[in-house]
N, C-alpha and C positions, 0 to 999 in steps of 0.2 A: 504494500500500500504506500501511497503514497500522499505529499499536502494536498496534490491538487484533487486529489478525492475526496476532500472533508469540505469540500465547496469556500475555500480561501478564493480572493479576489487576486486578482493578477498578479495587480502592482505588490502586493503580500506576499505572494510567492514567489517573485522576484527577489524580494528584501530577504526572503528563508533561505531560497538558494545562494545569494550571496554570502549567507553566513555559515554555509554547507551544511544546513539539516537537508537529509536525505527524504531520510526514512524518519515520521511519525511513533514515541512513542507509545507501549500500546494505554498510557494514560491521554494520550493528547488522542489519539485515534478516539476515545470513547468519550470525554469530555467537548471538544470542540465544535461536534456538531451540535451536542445539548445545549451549548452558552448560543451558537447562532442562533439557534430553533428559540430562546428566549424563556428556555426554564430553568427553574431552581433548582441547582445543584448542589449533592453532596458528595465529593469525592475524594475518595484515598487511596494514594500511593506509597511506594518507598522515596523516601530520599535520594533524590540528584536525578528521578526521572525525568524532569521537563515540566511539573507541575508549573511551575509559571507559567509558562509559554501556550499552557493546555489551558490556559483562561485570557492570559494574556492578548493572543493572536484575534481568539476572534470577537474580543472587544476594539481592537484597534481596526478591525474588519468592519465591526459596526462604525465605527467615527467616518471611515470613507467614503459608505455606501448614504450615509448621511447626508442632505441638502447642504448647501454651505450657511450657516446662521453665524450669531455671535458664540463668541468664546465663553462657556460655563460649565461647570465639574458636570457629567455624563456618569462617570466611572471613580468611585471611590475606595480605596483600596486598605486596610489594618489589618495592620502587621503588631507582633507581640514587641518587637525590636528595633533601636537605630540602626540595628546591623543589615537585618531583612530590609527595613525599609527602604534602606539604599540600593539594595540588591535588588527590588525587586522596581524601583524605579529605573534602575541602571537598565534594565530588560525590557520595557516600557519604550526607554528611549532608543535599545536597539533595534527593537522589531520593528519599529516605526522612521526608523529615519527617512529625511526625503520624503514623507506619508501628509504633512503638513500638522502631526498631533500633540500635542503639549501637555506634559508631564509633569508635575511640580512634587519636593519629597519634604515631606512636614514634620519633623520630633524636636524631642524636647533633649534639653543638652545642649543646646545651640544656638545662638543668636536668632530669635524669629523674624528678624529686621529683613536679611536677606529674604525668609520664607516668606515674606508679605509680597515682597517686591515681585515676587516669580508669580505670585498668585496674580498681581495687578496686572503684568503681562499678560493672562489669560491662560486659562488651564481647564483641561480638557480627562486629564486625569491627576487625581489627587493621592497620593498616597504617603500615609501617615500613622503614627502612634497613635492610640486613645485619649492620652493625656494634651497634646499638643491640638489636637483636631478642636478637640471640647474647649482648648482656651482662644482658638483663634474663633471660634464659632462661637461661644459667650462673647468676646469682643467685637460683634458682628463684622469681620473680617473677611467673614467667606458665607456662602448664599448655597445650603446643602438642597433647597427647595427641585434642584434643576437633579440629582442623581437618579441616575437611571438604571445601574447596576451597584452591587455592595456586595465587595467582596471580602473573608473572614478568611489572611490566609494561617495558617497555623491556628485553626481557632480553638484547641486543645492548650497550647500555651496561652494564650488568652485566656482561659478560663486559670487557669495554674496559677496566674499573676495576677487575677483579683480584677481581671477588666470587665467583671459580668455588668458591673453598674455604669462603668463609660460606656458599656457597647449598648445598655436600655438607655441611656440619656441620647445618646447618639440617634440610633433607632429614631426615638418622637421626633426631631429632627428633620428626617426625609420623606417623602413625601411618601403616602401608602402604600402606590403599585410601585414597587420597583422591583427587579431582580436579585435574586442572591446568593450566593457561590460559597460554598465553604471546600476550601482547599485545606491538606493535611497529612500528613503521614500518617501518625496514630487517631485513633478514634475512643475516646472512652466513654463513659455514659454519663459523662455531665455535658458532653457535645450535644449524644442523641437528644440528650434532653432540652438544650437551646434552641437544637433543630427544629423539634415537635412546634417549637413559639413563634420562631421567626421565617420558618420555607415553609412555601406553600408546593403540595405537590411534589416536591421534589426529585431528582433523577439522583437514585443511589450508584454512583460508581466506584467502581473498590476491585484492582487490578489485580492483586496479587493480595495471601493469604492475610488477612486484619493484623495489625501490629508486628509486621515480618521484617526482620531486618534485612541488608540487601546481602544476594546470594552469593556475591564474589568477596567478601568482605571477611577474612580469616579473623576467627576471635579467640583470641587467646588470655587467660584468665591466671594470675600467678597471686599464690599467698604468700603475703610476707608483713613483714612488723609494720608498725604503723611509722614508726622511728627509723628504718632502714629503707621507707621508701622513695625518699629523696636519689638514697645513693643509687637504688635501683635504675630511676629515671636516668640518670645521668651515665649507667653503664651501660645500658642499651643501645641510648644515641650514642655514646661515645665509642664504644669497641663493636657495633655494628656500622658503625659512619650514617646514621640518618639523618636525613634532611629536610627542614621542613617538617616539623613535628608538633600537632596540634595536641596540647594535654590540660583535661579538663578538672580542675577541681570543684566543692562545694562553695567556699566562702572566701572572701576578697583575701581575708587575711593570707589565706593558705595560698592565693596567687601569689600573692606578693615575697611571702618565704621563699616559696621552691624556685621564682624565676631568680631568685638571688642566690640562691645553693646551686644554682644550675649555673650561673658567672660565678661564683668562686671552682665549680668544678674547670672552666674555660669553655661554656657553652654557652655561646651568647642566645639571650632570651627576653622576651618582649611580654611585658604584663597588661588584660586585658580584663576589666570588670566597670563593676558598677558607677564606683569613683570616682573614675580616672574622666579627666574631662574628652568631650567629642574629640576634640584634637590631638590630644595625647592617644588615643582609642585609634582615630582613623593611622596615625604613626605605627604605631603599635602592627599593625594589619597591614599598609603598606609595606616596610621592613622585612613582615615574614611573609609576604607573597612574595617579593622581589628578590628575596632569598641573602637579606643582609644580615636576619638572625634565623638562627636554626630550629628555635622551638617558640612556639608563642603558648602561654598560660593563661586561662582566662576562664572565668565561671559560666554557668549557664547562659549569661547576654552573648555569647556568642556560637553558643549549640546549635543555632537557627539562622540564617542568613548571611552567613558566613562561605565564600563559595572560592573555592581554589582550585585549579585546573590540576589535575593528575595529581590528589594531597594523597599520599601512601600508608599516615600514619598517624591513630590517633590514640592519646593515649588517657585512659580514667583513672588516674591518679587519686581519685576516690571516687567509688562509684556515687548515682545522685539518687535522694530521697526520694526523688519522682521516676518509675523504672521507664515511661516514658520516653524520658528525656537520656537514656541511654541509646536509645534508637536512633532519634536526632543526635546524640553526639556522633557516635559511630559514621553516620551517616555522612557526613561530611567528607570520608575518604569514602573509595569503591565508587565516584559518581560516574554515571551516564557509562554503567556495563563495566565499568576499569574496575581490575583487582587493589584491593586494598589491604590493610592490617589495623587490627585494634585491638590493643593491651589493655586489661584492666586488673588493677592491684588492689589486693582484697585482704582485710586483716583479719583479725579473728572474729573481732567485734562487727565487723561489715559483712557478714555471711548471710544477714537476715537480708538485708539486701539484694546481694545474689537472688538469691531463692528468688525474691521479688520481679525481677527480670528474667530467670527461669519463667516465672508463672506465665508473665505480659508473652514472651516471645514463644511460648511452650516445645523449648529446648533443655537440654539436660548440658551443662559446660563442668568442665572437668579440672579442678584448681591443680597449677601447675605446681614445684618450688624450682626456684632461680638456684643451681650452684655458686654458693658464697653469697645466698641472700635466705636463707631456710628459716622460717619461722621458729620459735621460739617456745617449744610444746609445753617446756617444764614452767614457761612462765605463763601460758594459756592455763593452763593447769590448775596452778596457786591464783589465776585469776576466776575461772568459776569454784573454787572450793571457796571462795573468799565470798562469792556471790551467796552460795549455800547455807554457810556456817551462821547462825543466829548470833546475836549481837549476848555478849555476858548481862544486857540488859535484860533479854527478853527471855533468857536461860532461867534467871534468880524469878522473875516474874510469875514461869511456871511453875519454878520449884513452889511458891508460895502460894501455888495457888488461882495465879492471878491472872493467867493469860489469856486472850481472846472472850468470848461473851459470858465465859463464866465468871469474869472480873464485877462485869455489873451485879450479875446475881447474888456472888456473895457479896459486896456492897449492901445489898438490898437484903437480906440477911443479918448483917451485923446491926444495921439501922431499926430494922424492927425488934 
C-alpha cells in the first residue's frame, strides 16, 4: 500500500515523497482515512510508528482542500510536554511546507511574548500544553471558538499529570461539534473513561497487541545495589563505547547526581528535568542529538516527545512508578522498525515494580547480575529480617498482655 491510496491530495504527496515515506505505517494506513472521513478517533500504537503523521497528514489535507478564508486555529493540538510539543509542531511544519499552513507551538517555561506574536501572524494550527493554552485563553489572546479538530496526543500522560481539569476547562471552550482524536501508545482505563465523555462514536484503532512494547527492542533487566548503580551506568557506556545514551531516572534530584558521577567517571553528560529552565533543556537535547555528550539524564519530561534518529540505547536507571511510562521510555530507541537496547537496573526494593511492568506488558523478564556489580544477598537478607522482626516495643506489649484489640478490652476490664 501505498499514500496515494488513503486518498492524500497531490501536493501532500509530493511533500511525503520528498521526505521519502514510502510505504504507510500500518497505524497511519488505518487512522488517516478515519480523521479524513471526519470521525472521532481512538487510536493506539507502539512508539516511533508514525502516530503523528497518522493525524497529522490528513488535517493538513483538510487546510488545502479548504476555501481560502482568514487565518484562525482549525486544528488544536495537547501534548502532556514542552518536549512533545515541539516535536510535534516540528512535524506540522514539515509535512506542510510550501502547503501555505501555519503552525504556532505554545508552553509554558518560556517567554509567551514571542508565542503571542506567532499567534498574531495567524495560525492555522495551534499546539500547546494545558497550562499555557488556559493562560493565553483567560487573557483573551486567542479565539478557540473557530476549532475544528482536538487532538489528545498522549492523553494517558495527560491524565498521569493531573491535566483532567485543564482538559474540562479547555473543552467549554470550543465550540460543541468539533472533532476529536486521541493519539497514544498505552491505553489504561482512566483514558477509556475520558473517552466514554468527550468522542462521540468513535473509530477504535489499536495496531498491535494493547500496551506492547516494540518488537525489535532487546530488554535487558540486571539486579544490583541501589549504591552501585551509578558505577554500573558508567561501565556499560564506558567498556562497551556507547553513544548516545538516553537514561531515565524518577526524581530531579537523582538527574542531577548521576549526570555528575557520570563526569567524574569522564562521561560527558547532559541533565534534563523539570527545573532546568527551557533553554538550558532545549541545550541539554541539542548536545546529545548532535553527539557533543554521550549520555543525557532526564526524568519523565522527556519519556515522550523526545525523538532521535537511530537512538540505540536507553537506559532505566530506576524503573518509574507508573509501568506505563516504561513503555514510552523504552520506546524512544527501536523507532520506525530499527533494532534497539534497553537496560533496566533493579534493586531489591524495586522488584515490586518489575512485576508491575510484567503485568502492563504481560511478559515474564529474567533479572540478570553484572560480573563485578552482584547484588548484595547477605544485606537483602538482614534487610527483610529487619522488616519482620517486631519492635522490643511491641514484644513487652504482648508479653503484658497488651497487644492489638485485646488492649482495649482489658482496658475496659480494669475500668469496671
Amino acid at each position: 500500500m501505498s499514500f496515494s491510496t488513503l486518498g492524500l491530495h497531490a501536493e501532500l504527496l509530493a511533500v511525503v515523497d520528498t521526505l521519502g515515506y514510502q510505504t504507510p505505517t500500518p497505524i497511519q494506513q488505518a487512522a488517516i482515512p478515519e480523521v479524513l472521513a471526519g470521525h472521532d478517533v481512538m487510536a493506539g500504537a507502539q512508539t516511533g510508528t508514525g502516530k503523528t503523521a497518522a493525524f497529522a497528514l490528513p488535517l493538513i489535507q483538510r487546510h488545502l482542500v479548504r476555501a481560502a478564508s482568514e487565518k484562525a486555529i482549525r486544528v488544536l493540538v495537547l501534548t502532556p510536554t514542552r518536549e512533545l510539543a515541539q516535536q510535534v509542531h516540528q512535524s506540522f511544519v514539515k509535512y506542510s511546507q510550501g502547503l501555505g499552513l501555519n503552525s504556532v507551538v505554545a508552553y509554558g517555561g518560556a517567554s509567551i511574548n514571542p508565542q503571542i506574536d506567532a499567534l498574531n501572524e495567524g495560525c492555522d494550527v495551534l499546539v500547546a500544553t494545558p497550562g499555557r493554552l488556559l493562560e493565553l485563553a483567560t487573557k483573551q489572546l486567542i479565539d478557540l471558538s473557530t476549532v475544528e479538530t482536538l487532538v489528545l496526543d498522549e492523553a494517558d500522560r495527560m491524565l498521569d499529570m493531573g491535566f483532567i481539569v485543564d482538559i474540562e476547562r479547555i473543552l467549554k471552550r470550543l465550540p460543541e461539534a468539533h472533532q476529536t482524536l486521541f493519539f497514544s501508545a498505552t491505553f489504561n482505563d482512566d483514558v477509556f473513561a475520558l473517552s466514554k465523555n468527550i468522542l462521540k462514536q468513535p473509530k477504535l484503532i489499536e495496531v498491535a497487541e494493547r500496551n506492547a512494547t516494540a518488537a525489535k527492542i532487546e530488554q535487558r533487566f540486571y539486579e544490583v545495589d541501589n549504591k552501585r548503580k551509578a558505577g554500573l551506568v558508567a561501565y556499560l557506556i564506558g567498556s562497551k563505547n556507547w553513544h548516545q545514551v538516553l537514561i531515565f531516572t524518577r526524581t530531579k534530584q537523582a538527574v542531577d547526581e548521576l549526570a555528575t558521577e557520570l563526569e567524574k567517571d569522564g562521561i560527558s553528560a547532559a541533565a534534563v528535568h523539570g527545573d532546568k529552565s527551557q533553554g538550558a533543556r532545549d541545550r541539554g537535547l541539542e548536545e546529545f542529538k548532535t553527539g557533543k555528550v554521550r549520555a543525557l539524564v532526564a526524568t519523565d519530561v522527556a519519556a515522550r516527545g523526545l525523538d532521535i534518529d537511530q537512538l540505540q540505547y536507553v537506559i532505566n536507571y530506576e524503573l518509574p512508578y507508573n509501568a506505563e511510562d516504561y513503555i514510552h521510555r523504552i520506546g524512544r530507541t527501536g523507532r520506525a522498525g530499527q533494532a534497539g537496547l534497553a537496560v533496566s537496573l533493579v534493586s531489591h526494593k524495586e522488584k515490586y515494580l518489575l512485576q508491575d511492568v510484567e503485568k502492563l506488558t504481560g511478559e515474564h523478564f529474567v533479572l540478570q547480575w553484572m560480573e563485578g556489580f552482584e547484588p548484595n544477598l547477605m544485606a537483602q537478607e538482614e534487610s527483610n529480617n529487619a522488616r519482620r522482626k517486631p519492635s522490643k516495643k511491641s514484644q513487652r506489649a504482648k508479653a503484658l498482655g497488651q497487644g492489638g484489640s485485646n488492649k482495649g478490652k482489658a482496658g475496659r476490664q480494669r475500668r469496671h
